[in-house]
C-alpha positions in Angstrom: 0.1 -4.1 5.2 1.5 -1.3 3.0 0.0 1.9 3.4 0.4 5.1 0.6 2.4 6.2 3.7 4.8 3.4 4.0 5.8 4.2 0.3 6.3 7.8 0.4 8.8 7.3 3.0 10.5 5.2 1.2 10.4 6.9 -2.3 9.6 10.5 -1.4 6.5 10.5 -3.9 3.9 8.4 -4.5 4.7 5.4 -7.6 2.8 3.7 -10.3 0.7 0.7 -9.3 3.4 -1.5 -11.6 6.3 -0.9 -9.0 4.0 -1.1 -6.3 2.9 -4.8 -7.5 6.9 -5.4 -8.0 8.2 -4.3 -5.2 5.4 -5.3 -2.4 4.6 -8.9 -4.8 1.3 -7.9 -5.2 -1.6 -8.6 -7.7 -3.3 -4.8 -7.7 -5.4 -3.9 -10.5 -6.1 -0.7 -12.1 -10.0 -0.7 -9.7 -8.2 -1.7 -6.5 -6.1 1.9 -6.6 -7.3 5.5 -6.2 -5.1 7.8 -8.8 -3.8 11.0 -8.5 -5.6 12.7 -12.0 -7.0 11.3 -14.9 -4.2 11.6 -17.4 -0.7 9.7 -16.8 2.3 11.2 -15.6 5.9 10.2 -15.0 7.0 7.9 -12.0 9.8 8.3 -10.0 10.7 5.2 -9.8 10.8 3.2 -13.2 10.4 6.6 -15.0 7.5 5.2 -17.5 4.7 7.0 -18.3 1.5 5.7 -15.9 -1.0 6.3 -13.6 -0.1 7.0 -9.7 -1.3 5.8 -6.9 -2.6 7.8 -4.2 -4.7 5.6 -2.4 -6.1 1.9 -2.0 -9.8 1.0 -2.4 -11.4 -1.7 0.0 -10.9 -4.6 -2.7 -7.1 -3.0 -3.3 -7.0 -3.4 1.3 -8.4 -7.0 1.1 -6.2 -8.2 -1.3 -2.8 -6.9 0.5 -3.8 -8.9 3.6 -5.4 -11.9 2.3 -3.8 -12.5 -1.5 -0.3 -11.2 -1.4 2.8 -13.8 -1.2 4.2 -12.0 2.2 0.9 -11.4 3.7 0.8 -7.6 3.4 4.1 -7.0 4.5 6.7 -5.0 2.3 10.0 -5.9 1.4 13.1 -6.3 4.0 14.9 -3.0 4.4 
C-alpha cells in the first residue's frame, strides 16, 4: 500500500493527488486525500498549481488495497 511516507522518500516532499494517481495507477479523489492548506500551491513534481497531499482518508486506504490495478503496491524501482 502506499503510505505519505513511501512518497516523501521518493520525492523529498509531499505531491499533488494527480501524480500520485499517475504514478501509483490509482483512482483517488479530491474526499479520499487529507491536504496540506486550503489554497493550492506548486508541486514538485509536475510543477502545476494543485492541492497536496498530506494524508489518506479511510475511503482514500480502502481504495489503494481493494481498487487499484497493482493491488496497492507502487511502481518498480
Amino acid at each position: 500500500m502506499v503510505t505519505i511516507d513511501t512518497i516523501r522518500r521518493r520525492y523529498g516532499v509531499h505531491i499533488c493527488r494527480r501524480c500520485i494517481n499517475e504514478e501509483y495507477h490509482l483512482q483517488l479523489n479530491p474526499e479520499n486525500c487529507i491536504y496540506d492548506c486550503y489554497y493550492p500551491r506548486k508541486c514538485p513534481r509536475c510543477g502545476k498549481i494543485g492541492n497536496i497531499v498530506t494524508g489518506f482518508r479511510l475511503s482514500g486506504k480502502a481504495k489503494q488495497l481493494f481498487l487499484s490495478p497493482l493491488g496497492g503496491k507502487g511502481p518498480s524501482e
